[in-house]
C-alpha positions as a Markdown table, in Angstrom:
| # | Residue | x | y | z |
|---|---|---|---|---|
| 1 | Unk | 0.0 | 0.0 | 0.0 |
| 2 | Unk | 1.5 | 3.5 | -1.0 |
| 3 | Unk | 1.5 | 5.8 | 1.2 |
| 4 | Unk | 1.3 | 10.0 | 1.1 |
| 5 | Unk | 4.9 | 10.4 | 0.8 |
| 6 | Unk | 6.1 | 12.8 | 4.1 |
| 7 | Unk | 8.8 | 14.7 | 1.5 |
| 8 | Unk | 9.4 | 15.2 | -2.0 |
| 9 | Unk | 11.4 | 12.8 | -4.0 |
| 10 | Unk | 14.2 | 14.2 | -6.6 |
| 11 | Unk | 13.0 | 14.9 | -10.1 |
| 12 | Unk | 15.6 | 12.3 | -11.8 |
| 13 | Unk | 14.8 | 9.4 | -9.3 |
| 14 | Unk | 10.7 | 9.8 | -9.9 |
| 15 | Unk | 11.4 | 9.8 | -13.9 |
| 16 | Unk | 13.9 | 6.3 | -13.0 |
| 17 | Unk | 11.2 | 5.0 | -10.9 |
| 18 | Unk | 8.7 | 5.3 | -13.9 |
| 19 | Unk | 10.9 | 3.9 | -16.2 |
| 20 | Unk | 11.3 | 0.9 | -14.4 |
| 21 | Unk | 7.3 | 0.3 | -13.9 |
| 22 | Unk | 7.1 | 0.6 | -17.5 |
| 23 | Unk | 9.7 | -2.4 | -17.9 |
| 24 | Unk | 6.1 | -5.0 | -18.0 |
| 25 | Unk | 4.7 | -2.8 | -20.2 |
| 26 | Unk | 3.8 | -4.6 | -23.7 |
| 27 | Unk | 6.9 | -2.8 | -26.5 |
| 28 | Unk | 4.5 | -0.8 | -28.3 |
| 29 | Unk | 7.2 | 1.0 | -29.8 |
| 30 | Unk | 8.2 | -2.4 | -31.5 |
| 31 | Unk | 5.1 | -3.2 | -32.7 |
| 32 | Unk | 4.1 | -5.8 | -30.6 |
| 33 | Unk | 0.3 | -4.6 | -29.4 |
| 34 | Unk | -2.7 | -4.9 | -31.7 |
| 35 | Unk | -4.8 | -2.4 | -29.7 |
| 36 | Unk | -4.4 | 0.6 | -27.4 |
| 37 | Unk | -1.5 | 2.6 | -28.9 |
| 38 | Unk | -1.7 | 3.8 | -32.9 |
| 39 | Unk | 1.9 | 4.8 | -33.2 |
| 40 | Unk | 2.8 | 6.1 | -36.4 |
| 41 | Unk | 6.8 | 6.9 | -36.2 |
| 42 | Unk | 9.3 | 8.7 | -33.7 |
| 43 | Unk | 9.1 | 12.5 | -36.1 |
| 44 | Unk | 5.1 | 12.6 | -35.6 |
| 45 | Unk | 5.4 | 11.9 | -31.7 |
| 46 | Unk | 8.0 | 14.2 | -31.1 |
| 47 | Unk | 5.6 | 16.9 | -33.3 |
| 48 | Unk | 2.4 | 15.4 | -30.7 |
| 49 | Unk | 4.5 | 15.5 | -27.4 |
| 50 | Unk | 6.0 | 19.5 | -28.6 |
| 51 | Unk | 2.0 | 20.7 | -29.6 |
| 52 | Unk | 1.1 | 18.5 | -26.7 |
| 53 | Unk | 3.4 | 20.9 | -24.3 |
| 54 | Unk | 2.3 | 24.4 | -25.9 |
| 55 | Unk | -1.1 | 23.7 | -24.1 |
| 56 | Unk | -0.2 | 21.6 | -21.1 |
| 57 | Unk | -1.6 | 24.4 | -18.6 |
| 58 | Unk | -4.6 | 25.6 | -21.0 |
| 59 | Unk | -8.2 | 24.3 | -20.5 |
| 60 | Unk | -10.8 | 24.1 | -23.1 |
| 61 | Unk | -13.7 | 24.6 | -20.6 |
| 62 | Unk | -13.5 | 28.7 | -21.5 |
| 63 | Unk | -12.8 | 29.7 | -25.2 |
| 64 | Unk | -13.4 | 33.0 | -23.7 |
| 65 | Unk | -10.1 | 32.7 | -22.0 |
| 66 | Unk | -7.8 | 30.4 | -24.7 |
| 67 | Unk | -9.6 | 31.6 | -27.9 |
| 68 | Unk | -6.6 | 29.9 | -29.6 |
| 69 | Unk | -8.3 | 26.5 | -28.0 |
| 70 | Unk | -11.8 | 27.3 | -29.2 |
| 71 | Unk | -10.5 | 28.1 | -32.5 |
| 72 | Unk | -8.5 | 24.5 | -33.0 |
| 73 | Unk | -11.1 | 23.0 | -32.1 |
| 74 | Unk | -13.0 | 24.6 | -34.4 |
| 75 | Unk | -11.0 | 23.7 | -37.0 |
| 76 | Unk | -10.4 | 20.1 | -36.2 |
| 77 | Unk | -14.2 | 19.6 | -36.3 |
| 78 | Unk | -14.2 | 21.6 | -39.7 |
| 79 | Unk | -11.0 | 19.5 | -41.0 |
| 80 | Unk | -13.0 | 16.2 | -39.9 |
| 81 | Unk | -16.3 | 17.4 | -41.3 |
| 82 | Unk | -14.9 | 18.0 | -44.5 |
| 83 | Unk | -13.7 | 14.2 | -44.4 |
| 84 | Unk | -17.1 | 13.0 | -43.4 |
| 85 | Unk | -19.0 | 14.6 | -45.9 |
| 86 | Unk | -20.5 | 17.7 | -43.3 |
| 87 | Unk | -18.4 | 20.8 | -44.0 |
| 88 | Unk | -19.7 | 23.0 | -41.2 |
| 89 | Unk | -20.9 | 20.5 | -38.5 |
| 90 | Unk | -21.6 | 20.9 | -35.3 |
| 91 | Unk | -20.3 | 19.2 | -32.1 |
| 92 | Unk | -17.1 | 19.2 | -29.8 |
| 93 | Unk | -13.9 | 17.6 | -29.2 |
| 94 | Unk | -14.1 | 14.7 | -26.2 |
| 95 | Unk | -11.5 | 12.8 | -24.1 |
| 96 | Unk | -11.8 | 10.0 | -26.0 |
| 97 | Unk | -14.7 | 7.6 | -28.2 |
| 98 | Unk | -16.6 | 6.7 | -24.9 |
| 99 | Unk | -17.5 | 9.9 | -24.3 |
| 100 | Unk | -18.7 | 10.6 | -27.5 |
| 101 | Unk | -20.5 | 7.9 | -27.8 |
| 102 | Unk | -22.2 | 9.1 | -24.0 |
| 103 | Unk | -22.5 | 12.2 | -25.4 |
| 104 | Unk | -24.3 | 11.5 | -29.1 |
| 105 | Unk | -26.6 | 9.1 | -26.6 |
| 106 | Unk | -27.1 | 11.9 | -24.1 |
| 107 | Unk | -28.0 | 14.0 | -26.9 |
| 108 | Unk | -30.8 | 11.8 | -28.9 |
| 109 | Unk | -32.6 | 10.9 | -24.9 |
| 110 | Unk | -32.8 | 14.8 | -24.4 |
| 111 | Unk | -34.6 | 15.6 | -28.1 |
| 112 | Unk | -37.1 | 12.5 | -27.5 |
| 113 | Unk | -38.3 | 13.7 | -23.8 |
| 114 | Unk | -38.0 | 17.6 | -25.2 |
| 115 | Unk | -41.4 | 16.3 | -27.1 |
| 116 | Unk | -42.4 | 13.1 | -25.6 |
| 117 | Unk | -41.9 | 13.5 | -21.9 |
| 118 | Unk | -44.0 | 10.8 | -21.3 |
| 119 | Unk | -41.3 | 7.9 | -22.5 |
| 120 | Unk | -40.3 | 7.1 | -19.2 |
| 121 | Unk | -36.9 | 4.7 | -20.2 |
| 122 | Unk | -35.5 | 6.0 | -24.0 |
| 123 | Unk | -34.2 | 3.4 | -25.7 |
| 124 | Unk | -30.9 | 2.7 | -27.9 |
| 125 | Unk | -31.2 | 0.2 | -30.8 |
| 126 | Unk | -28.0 | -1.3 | -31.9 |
| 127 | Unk | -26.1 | -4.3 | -33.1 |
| 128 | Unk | -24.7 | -6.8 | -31.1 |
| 129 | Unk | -21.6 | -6.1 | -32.6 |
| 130 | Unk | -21.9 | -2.0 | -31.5 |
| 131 | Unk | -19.7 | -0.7 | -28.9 |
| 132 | Unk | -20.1 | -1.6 | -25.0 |
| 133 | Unk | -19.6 | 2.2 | -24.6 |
| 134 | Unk | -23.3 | 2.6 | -25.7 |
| 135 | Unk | -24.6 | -0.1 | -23.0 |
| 136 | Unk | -22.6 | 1.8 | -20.7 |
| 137 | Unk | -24.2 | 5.2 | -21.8 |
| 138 | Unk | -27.5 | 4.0 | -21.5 |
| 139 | Unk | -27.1 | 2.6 | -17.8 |
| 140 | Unk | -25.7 | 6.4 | -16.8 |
| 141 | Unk | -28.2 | 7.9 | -18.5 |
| 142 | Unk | -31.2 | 6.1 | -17.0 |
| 143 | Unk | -32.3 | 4.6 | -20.7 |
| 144 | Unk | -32.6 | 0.8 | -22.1 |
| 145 | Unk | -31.0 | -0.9 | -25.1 |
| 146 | Unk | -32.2 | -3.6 | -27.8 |
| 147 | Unk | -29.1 | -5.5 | -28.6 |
| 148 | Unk | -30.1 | -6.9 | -32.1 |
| 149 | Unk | -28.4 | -10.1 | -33.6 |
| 150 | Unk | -26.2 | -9.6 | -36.8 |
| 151 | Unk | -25.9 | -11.7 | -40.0 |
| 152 | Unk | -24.6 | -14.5 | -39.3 |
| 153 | Unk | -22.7 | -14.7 | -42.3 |
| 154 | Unk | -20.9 | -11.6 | -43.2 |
| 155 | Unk | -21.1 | -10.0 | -39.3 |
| 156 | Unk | -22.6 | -7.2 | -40.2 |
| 157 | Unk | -25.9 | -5.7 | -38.7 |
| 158 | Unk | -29.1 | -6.6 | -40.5 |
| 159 | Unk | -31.9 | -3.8 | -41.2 |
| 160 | Unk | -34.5 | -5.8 | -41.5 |
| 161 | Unk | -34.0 | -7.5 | -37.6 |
| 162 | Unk | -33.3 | -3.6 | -36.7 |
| 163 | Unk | -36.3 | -2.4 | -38.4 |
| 164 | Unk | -38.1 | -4.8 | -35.9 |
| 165 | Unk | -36.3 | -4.1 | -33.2 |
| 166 | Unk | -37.9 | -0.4 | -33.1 |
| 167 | Unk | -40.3 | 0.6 | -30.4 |
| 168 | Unk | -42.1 | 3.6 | -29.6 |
| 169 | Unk | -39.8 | 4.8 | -27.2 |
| 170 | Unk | -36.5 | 4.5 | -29.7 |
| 171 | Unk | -34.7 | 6.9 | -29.4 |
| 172 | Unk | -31.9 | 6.4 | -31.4 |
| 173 | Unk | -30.3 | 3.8 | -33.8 |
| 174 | Unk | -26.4 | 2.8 | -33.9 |
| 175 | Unk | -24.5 | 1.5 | -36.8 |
| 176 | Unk | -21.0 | 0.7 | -36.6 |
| 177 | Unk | -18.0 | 1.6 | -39.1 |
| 178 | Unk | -16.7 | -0.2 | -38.7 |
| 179 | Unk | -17.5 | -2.5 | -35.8 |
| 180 | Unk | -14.5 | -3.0 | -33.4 |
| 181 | Unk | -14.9 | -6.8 | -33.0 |
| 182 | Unk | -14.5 | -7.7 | -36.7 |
| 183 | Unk | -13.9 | -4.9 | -38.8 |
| 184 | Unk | -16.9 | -4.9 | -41.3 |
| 185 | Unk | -19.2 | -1.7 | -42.2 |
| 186 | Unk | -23.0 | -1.7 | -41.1 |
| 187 | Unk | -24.8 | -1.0 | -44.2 |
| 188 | Unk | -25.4 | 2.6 | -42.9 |
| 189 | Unk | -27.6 | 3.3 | -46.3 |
| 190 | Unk | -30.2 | 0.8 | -45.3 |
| 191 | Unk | -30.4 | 1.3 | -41.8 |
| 192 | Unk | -30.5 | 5.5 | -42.5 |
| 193 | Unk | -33.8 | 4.4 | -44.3 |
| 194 | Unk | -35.0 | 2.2 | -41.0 |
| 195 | Unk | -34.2 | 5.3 | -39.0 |
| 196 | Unk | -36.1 | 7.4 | -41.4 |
| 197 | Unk | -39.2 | 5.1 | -42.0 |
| 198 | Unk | -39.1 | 5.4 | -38.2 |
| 199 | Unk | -38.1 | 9.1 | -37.7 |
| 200 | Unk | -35.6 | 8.2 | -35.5 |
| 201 | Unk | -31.9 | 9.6 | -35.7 |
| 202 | Unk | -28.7 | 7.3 | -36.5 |
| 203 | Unk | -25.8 | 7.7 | -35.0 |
| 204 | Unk | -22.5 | 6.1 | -36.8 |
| 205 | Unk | -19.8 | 5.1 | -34.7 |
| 206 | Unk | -17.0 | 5.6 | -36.6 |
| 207 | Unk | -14.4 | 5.7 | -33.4 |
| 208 | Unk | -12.3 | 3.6 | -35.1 |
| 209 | Unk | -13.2 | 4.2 | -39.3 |
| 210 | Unk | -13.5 | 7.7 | -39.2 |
| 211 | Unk | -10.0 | 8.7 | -40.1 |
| 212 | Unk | -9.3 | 5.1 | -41.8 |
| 213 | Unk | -12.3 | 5.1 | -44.2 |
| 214 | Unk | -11.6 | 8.2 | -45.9 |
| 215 | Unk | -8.3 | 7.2 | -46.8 |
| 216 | Unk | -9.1 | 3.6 | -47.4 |
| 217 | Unk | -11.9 | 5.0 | -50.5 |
| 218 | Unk | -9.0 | 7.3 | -51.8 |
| 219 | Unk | -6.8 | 4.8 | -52.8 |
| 220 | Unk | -9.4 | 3.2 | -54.7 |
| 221 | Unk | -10.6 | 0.2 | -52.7 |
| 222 | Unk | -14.4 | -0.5 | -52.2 |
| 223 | Unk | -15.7 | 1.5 | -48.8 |
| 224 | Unk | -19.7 | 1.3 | -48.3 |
| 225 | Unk | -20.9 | 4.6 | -47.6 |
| 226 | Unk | -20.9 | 5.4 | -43.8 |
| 227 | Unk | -20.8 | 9.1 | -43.7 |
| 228 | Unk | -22.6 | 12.2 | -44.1 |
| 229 | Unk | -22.9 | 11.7 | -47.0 |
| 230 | Unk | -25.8 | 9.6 | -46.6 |
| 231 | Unk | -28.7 | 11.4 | -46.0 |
| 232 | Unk | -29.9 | 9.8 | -42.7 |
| 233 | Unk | -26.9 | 10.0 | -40.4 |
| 234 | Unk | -27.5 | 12.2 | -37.7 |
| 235 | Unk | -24.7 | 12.0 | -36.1 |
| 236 | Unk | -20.7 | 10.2 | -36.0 |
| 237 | Unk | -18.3 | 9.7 | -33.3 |
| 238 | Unk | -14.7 | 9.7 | -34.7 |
| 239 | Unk | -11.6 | 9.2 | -32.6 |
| 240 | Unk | -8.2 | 11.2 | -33.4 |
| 241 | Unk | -6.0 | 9.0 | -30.9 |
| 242 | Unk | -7.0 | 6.1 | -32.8 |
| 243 | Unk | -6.2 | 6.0 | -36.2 |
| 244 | Unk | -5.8 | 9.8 | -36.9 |
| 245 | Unk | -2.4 | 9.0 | -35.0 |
| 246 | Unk | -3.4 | 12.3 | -32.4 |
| 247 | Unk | -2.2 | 11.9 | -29.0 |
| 248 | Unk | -4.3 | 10.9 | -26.3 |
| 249 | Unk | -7.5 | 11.6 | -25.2 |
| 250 | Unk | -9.1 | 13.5 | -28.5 |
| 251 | Unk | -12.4 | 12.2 | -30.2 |
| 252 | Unk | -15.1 | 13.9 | -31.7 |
| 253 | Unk | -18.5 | 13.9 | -31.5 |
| 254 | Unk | -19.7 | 15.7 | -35.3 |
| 255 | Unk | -23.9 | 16.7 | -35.5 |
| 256 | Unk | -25.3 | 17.7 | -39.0 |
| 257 | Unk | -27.8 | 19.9 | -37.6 |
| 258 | Unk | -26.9 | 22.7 | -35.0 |
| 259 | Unk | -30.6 | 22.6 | -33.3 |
| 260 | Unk | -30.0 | 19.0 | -32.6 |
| 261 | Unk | -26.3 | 19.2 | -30.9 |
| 262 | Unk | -28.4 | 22.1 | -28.8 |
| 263 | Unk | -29.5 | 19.3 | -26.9 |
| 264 | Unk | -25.5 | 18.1 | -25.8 |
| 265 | Unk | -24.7 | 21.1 | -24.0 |
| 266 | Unk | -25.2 | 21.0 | -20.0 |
| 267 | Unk | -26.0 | 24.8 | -19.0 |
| 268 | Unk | -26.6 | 25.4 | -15.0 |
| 269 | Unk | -26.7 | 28.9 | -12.9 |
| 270 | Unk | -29.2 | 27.7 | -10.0 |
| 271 | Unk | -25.7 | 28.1 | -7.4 |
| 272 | Unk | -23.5 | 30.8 | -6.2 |
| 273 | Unk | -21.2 | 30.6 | -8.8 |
| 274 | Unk | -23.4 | 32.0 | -12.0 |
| 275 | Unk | -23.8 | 30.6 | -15.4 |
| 276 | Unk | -21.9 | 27.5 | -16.4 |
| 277 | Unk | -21.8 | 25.6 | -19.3 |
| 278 | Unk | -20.2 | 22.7 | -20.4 |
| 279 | Unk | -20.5 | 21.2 | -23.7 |
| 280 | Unk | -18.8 | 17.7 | -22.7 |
| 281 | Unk | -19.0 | 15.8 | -20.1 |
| 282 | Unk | -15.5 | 16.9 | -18.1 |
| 283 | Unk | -16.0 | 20.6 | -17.4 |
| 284 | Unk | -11.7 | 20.8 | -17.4 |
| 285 | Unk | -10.4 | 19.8 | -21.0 |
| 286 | Unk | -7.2 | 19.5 | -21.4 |
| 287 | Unk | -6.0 | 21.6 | -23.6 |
| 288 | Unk | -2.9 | 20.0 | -25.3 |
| 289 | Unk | -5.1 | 17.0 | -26.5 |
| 290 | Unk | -6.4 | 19.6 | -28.7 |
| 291 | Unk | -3.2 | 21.5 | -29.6 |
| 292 | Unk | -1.5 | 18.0 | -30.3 |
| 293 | Unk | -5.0 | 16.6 | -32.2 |
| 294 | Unk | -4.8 | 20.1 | -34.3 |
| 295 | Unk | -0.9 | 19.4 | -35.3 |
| 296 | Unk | -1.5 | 16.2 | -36.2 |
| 297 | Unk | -4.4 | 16.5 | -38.8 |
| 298 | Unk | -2.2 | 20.0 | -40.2 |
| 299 | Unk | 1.5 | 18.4 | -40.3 |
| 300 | Unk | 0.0 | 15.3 | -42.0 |
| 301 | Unk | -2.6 | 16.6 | -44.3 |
| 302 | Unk | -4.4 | 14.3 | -46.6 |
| 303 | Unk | -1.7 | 12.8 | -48.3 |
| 304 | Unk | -0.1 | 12.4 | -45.2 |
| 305 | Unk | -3.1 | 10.0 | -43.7 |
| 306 | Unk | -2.9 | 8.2 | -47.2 |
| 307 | Unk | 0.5 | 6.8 | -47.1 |
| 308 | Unk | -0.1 | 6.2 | -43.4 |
| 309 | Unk | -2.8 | 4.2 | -44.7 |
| 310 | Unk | -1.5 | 2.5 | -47.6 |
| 311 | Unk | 0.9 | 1.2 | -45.0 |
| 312 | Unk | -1.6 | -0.5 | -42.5 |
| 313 | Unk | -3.5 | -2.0 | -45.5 |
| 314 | Unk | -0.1 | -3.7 | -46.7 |
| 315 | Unk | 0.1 | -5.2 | -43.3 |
| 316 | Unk | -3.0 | -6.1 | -43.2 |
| 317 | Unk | -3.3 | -7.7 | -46.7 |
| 318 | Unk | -0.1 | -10.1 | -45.7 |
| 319 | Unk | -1.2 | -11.0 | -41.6 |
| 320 | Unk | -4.5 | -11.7 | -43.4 |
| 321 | Unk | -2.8 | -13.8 | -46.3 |
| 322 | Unk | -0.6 | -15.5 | -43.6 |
| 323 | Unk | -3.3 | -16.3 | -41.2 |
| 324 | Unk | -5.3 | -18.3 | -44.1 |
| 325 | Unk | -2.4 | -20.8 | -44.7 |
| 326 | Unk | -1.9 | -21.6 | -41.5 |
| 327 | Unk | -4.2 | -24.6 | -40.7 |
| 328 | Unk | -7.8 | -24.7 | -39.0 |
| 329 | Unk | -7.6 | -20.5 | -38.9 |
| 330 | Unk | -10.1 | -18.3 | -40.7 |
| 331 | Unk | -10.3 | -14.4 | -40.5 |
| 332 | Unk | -13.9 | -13.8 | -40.2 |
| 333 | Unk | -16.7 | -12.2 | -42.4 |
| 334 | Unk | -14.6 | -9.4 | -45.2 |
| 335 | Unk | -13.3 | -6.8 | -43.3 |
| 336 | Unk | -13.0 | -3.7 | -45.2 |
| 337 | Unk | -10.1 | -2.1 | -43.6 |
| 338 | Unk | -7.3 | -2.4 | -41.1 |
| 339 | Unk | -9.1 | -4.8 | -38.5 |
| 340 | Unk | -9.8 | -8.0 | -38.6 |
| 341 | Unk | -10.8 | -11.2 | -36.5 |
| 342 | Unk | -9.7 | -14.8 | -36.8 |
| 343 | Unk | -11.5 | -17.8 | -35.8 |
| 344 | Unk | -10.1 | -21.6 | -35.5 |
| 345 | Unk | -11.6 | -25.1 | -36.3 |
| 346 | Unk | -8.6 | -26.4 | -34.3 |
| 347 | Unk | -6.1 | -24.8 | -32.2 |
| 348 | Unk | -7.1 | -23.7 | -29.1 |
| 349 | Unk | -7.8 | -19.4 | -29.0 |
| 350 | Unk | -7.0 | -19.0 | -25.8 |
| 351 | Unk | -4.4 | -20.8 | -25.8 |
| 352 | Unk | -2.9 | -19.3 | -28.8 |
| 353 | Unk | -3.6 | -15.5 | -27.2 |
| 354 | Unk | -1.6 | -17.1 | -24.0 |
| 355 | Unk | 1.5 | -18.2 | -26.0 |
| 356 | Unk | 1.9 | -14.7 | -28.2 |
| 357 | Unk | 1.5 | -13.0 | -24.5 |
| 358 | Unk | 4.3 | -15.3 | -23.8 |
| 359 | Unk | 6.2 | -13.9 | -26.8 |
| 360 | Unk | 5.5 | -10.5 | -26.0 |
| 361 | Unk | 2.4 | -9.9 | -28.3 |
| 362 | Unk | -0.8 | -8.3 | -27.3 |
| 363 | Unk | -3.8 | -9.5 | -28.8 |
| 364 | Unk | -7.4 | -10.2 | -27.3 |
| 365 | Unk | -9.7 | -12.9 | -27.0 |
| 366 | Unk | -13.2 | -12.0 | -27.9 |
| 367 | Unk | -16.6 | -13.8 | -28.8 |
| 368 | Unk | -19.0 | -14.9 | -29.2 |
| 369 | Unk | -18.3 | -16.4 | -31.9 |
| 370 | Unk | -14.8 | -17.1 | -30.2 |
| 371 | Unk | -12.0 | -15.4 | -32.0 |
| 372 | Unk | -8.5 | -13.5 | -32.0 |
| 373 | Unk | -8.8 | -9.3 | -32.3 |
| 374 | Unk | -5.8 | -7.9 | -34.1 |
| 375 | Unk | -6.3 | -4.0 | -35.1 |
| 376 | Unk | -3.5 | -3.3 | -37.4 |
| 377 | Unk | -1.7 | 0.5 | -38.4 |
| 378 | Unk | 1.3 | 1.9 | -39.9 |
| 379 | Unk | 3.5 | 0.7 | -37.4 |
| 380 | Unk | 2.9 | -3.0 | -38.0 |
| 381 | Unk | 4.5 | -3.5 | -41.3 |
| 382 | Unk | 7.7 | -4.3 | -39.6 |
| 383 | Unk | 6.8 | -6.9 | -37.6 |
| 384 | Unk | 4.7 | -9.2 | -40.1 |
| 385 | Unk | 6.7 | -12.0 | -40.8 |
| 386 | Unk | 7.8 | -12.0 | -36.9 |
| 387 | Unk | 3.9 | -11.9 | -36.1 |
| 388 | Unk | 3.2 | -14.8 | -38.7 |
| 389 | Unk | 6.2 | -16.6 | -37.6 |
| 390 | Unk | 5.2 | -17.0 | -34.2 |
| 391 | Unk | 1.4 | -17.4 | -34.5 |
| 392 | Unk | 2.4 | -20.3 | -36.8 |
| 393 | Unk | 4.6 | -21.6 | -33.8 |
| 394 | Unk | 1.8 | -20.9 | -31.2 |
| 395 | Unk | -0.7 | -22.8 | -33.0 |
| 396 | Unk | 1.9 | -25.9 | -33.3 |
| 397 | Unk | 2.3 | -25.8 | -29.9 |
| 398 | Unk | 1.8 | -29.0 | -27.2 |
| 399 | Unk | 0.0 | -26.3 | -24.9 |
| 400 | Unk | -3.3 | -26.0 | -27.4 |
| 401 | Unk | -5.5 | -27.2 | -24.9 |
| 402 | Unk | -8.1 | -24.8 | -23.8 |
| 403 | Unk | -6.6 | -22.1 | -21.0 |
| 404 | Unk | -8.1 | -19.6 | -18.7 |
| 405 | Unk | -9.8 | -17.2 | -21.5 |
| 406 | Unk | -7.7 | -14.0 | -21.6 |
| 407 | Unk | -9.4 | -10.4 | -21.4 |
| 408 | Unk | -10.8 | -9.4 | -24.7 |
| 409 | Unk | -10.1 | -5.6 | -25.7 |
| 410 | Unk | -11.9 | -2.4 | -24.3 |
C-alpha cells in the first residue's frame, strides 16, 4: 500500500522509478500490441509531445479565455467534417470515443423527452456487434437498449431484424464503421432508411473508421458509404487518438444539424457561482489534447493520412494472407479495412492468445463467436513476418489445450 509520501522525491529518481514500472509494459514502440497505442513513427510523436506541451496548462472549458483552443477545435471539427462529408458540422472535441458515444446518446434521450416527456426509459437500438460504450451510456443515462443479432454470415448488422427491433420509445439507432470486433461496415444506407421510416436519428460510430475510411476509398478500394454523405446519419463519433495517429484523449462527436447538438450542451446557474456551461462531459479539458489533435491533422494533411494508410493495408493484406495458410484458422466475415478477427476449427484461441502474450504480443480474445482481435496501423509492417512466424509456432504448440480465457479488448 503506498502511502502520502512525508517529503518530496528528486526529479531524476521519480522519472527512473517510472521507467522501471514501465519495464512489463507490452513494446508498443516495436510493434508488438494490436490495440491501445496507434503509433505512427518517432518525427510525428515528437511533433504530438512539442504541440502537446504548448497547451499543457490551458483548459478548453473557456474559449473566452484560450480563444486559440476554441479556434483549433473549431478547425479540427471543420477539417474532420470535410472528411465526413458535413463541411460545417456541429459538435465538440471529447476525451476519448466513450464519451462521445455518451454524449451522441445523451444527446438523442434529451430531443425525444424535449417532445415526448412521457417515455419514461429512452431506448438505444443497436447491433450486437456495436460498442459496450453505448450499453454503458445508457445505464448512466437512466435509458434501455435492444441489442439486435447480426448476420450470421458476413457479421454485419441486418436492417431488417433492426427495423423490428424499433419501439415507440427509440430513441436512437447505432450502426457501426466499422464494428470493433471484426472490422466490417453496417450497411449505414439501409439502416438510415430504418431510421427514417421510423423518424428516429442514427448515429455512426466511426471511433475507429473515421480517419481510416476516408483514406481507405481514396486509394481506390471499395468503402460502403458510412458518412454524411448519406442522408440519414444524424450523427458520428470519430476518434483522433485512434487512427488519426493524435495523441491521447481527443475524439469527436460531429452533428449535422446545430438545433439537434443544442441538446449536448449542460447549462446550470441555479448556485453561487453563476452561469456554467459545459459542452462535454469533463468541465476541465485538457487543452494539449487539442493542440496536439490540431498538429496532427495540419503536419500530415491528406496525403499524409494516405501513405499512413497505404501502410496499414499492406500489413494487413499479408497478416491476413498469412493467417489463411496456417491450418484450421479463418479471419472472419470481409473486413473492409485495417481490423480483422480470426477464428479456428482447431487450435485452441485462448491458448494461442496465452502463448503470443508469452512472446511478448498483445492481442485479445473476444466472442462470441470465439476469435482473436488484431487492429493493425502503420506501425505494424515491420513486424509481419515475426507476427506470422510466431502465431504459426503458437498454433503448433503442445499447450493448445483450452486455457483460462484471456481479457478481450476495451
Amino acid at each position: 500500500m503506498a502511502a502520502f509520501p512525508a517529503s518530496g522525491t528528486d526529479a531524476s529518481e521519480v522519472l527512473g522509478r517510472i521507467e522501471q514500472l514501465q519495464h512489463e509494459d507490452i513494446g508498443w514502440r516495436d510493434g508488438r500490441a494490436f490495440a491501445y497505442v496507434y503509433h505512427a513513427g518517432e518525427a510525428l510523436e515528437e511533433l504530438l509531445q512539442d504541440a502537446y506541451l504548448a497547451g499543457f496548462s490551458t483548459n478548453g472549458l473557456s474559449p473566452a479565455a484560450f480563444p486559440s483552443l476554441g479556434r483549433m477545435e473549431r478547425d479540427v471539427l471543420e477539417m474532420v467534417g470535410d472528411l465526413l462529408g458535413c463541411p460545417a458540422p456541429a459538435g465538440s472535441m471529447t476525451s476519448g470515443g466513450s464519451e462521445s458515444i455518451l454524449l451522441a446518446v445523451k444527446t438523442a434521450r434529451d430531443a425525444l423527452l424535449a417532445s415526448r416527456p412521457e417515455v419514461a426509459r429512452p431506448r438505444v437500438v443497436l447491433p450486437v456487434s456495436a460498442h459496450p460504450a453505448f450499453s454503458k451510456a445508457a445505464h448512466l443515462l437512466g435509458m434501455t437498449t435492444t441489442r439486435v443479432p447480426v448476420d450470421p454470415a458476413g457479421l454485419r448488422a441486418d436492417p431488417e431484424r433492426m427495423h423490428r427491433a424499433v419501439a415507440d420509445d427509440t430513441a436512437l439507432l447505432v450502426a457501426s464503421a466499422p464494428s470493433y470486433p471484426h472490422g466490417v461496415v453496417d450497411p449505414v444506407a439501409d439502416l438510415a432508411a430504418v431510421a427514417g421510416d421510423h423518424d428516429v436519428p442514427l448515429h455512426v460510430d466511426a471511433c475507429v473508421g473515421g480517419m481510416l475510411l476516408p483514406f481507405v476509398r481514396d486509394l481506390g478500394r471499395p468503402v460502403p458509404a458510412f458518412d454524411f454523405t448519406v442522408a440519414g446519419v444524424s450523427s458520428m463519433s470519430v476518434d483522433l487518438h485512434k487512427f488519426g495517429y493524435a495523441a491521447k484523449g481527443a475524439s469527436l462527436v460531429l452533428y449535422r444539424d446545430p438545433s439537434y447538438f443544442a441538446h449536448q450542451p449542460f447549462v446550470f446557474d441555479d448556485w453561487s457561482g453563476g452561469h456554467y456551461a459545459a459542452p462535454n462531459v469533463a468541465g476541465t479539458r485538457p487543452g494539449g489534447a487539442i493542440a496536439a489533435a490540431w498538429a496532427a491533422l495540419t503536419h500530415l494533411g491528406r496525403k499524409g493520412y494516405q501513405d499512413l494508410t497505404r501502410r496499414a493495408l499492406a500489413a494487413t493484406d499479408e497478416i491476413r494472407a498469412g493467417i489463411e495458410r496456417i491450418p484450421g484458422l479463418q479471419v472472419l466475415g470481409a473486413p473492409d479495412a485495417s481490423l480483422l478477427a480470426f477464428g479456428s476449427a482447431g487450435p485452441s484461441l485462448p491458448a494461442i492468445v496465452k502463448d503470443m502474450r508469452r512472446r511478448g504480443w498483445a492481442m485479445g480474445l473476444q466472442g462470441p463467436p470465439e476469435s482473436i482481435h488484431l487492429t493493425v496501423t502503420a506501425g505494424h509492417e515491420r513486424v509481419v513476418d515475426a507476427l506470422l512466424a510466431d502465431l504459426r509456432s503458437a498454433c503448433s504448440a503442445e499447450d493448445t489445450a483450452p486455457a483460462e480465457r484471456a481479457p478481450g479488448y476495451t
